[in-house]
N, C-alpha and C positions, 0 to 999 in steps of 0.2 A: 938718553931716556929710553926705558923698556919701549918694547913694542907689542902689539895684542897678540896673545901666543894661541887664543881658541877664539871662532864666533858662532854665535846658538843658530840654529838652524831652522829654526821653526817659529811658529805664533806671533800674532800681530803686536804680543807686550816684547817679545824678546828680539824681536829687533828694530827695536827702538834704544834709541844711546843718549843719556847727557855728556854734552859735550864741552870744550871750552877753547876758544881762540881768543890770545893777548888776555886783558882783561876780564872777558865778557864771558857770559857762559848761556847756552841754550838746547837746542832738541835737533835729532840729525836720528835717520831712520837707512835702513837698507832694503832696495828695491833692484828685481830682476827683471832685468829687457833686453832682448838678442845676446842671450847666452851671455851678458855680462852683469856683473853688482854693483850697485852705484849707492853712495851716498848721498842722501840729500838733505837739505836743509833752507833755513831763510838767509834769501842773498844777505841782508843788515846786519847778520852774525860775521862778516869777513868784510868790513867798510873799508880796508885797504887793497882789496885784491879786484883784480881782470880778470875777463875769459883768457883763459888757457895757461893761469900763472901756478907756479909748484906753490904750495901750502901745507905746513904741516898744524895742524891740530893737535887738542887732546881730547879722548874719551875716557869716561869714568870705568874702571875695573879693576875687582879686588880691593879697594879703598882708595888708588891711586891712580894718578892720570898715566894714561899712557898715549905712545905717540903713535899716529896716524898720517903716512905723506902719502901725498895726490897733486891731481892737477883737478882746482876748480874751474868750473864754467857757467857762463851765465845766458839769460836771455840777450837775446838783439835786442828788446824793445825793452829799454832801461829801467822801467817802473815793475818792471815782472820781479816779488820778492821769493826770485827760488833756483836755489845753487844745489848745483851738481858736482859734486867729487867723484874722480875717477884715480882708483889706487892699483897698482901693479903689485902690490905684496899682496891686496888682497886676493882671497881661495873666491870659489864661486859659493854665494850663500843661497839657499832655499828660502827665499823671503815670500809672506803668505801678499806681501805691499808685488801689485804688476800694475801694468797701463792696460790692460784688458778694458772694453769699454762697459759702460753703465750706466744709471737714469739716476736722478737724484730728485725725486718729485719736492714741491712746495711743499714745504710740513714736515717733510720726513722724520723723525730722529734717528741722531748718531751719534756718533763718540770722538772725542781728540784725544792725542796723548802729548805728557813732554813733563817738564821738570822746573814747575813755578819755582823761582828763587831758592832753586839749589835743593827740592825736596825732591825725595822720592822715597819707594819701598825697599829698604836693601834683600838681597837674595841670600837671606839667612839660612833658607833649606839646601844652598846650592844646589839649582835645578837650573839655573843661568850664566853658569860661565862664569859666575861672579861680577858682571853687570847687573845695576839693580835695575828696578822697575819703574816706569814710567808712571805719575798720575793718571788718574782716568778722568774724562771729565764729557757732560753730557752737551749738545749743541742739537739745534732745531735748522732746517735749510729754512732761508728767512727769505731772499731774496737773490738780487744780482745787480750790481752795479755796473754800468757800461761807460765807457770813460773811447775817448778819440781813437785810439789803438788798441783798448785790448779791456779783458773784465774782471771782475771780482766775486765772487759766491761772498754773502752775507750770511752769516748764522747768529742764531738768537742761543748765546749763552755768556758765561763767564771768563775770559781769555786772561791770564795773568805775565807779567814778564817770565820767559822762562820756556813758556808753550813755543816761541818760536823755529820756525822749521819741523812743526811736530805734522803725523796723520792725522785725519779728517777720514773717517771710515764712515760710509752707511752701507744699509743694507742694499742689494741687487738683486733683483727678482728674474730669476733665467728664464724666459717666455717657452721654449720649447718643453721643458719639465715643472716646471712650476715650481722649479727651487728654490732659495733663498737663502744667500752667501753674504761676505762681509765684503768690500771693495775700497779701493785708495777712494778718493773723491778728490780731495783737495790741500794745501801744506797753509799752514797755521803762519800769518803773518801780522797782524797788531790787531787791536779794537781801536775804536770812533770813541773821542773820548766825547762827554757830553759837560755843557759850558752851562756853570750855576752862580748863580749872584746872592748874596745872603747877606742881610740889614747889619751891621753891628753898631754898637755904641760907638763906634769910631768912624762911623760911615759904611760903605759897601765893600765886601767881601770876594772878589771874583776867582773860582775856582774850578778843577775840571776834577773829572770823574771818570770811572769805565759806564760806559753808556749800558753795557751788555752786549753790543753788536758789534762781530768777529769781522774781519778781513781773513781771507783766506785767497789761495791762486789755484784756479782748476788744474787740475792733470795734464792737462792737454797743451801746457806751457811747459810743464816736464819734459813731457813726448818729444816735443819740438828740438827743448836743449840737448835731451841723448840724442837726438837725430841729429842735430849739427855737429857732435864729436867725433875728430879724425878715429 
């Protein structure tokens, strides 16, 4: 199988990648931290693999899949949905995605990216490498979930299969100039489905739904996993 001969170097859409492992297919993005480029993604996209096992993937480019090997790795604390690939072929990418820190106030809006069931924009003007474009889609910070070990950022939008492993941007307000930049936040892992019951002529109905409210895993579970990498 090919292997990726170029990767875009810039823009929060252009490095973001539909992806696909075995059957299944979702969102994996490129982030820079101590001088190295990692892939990342939702742990549930690779239900067979351990910290520190070889994997090889495929990403979508030029029409066709191409191969991608690494070694994934995951959190210690097993519920964390967010996997890190580390590849040796890969060059150093310019990714606009860092762990730099940030504020994500209640209300805020922001943006996700990723590739509901296999859609996206193809890169007709070639300005991408020939990787297409991720959806866009918009998300409210809703809340936070705190669970015995560890948490979850709730966002008030639309999540669809496909988002997963995708960014979670909002904006960040630099206190010292009074800037305002785009920043990671968080990596896109399921929605809460919501449980409805509906009368019919044959009796009751019980069915689920997207509720609207995102699961996502803060950064700061990222941070942790490139910090445990030999």
């Amino acid at each position: 199988m090919e292997k990726i001969a170029e990767w875009p170097h810039t823009g929060f859409f252009q490095t973001v990648f539909y992806i696909k492992y075995g059957q299944g297919t979702g969102t994996a993005f490129i982030l820079d931290h101590l001088e190295r480029s990692f892939l990342v993604s939702a742990k549930h996209n690779f239900p067979d693999k351990n910290w520190g096992d070889l994997i090889t993937l495929e990403i979508f480019q030029h029409g066709k899949w191409l191969a991608y090997h690494g070694v994934v790795y995951f959190h210690s604390i097993h519920e964390i949905d967010i996997a890190v690939i580390l590849s040796k072929d890969q060059e150093l990418v310019n990714s606009p995605y860092n762990l730099l820190d940030s504020e994500t106030p209640l209300g805020s809006d922001g943006y996700f990216f990723g590739f509901p069931y296999g859609n996206y924009s193809p890169d007709i003007g070639k300005i991408n490498d020939g990787f297409p474009f991720p959806l866009i889609k918009k998300a409210i910070s809703s809340g936070v979930f705190h669970f015995e070990n560890h948490h979850v950022n709730i966002l008030d939008g639309h999540n669809n299969p496909g988002f997963s492993g995708g960014p979670v941007i909002f904006k960040n307000r630099i206190k010292e100039f009074g800037e305002i930049e785009w920043r990671l936040d968080s990596i896109i892992s399921a929605y809460i489905n919501q449980p409805n019951r509906m009368a019919t002529p044959m009796g009751y109905l019980e069915y689920s739904e997207n509720s609207g409210l995102i699961i996502s895993y803060p950064k700061i579970y990222l941070r942790q996993i490139i910090e445990s990498i030999p």
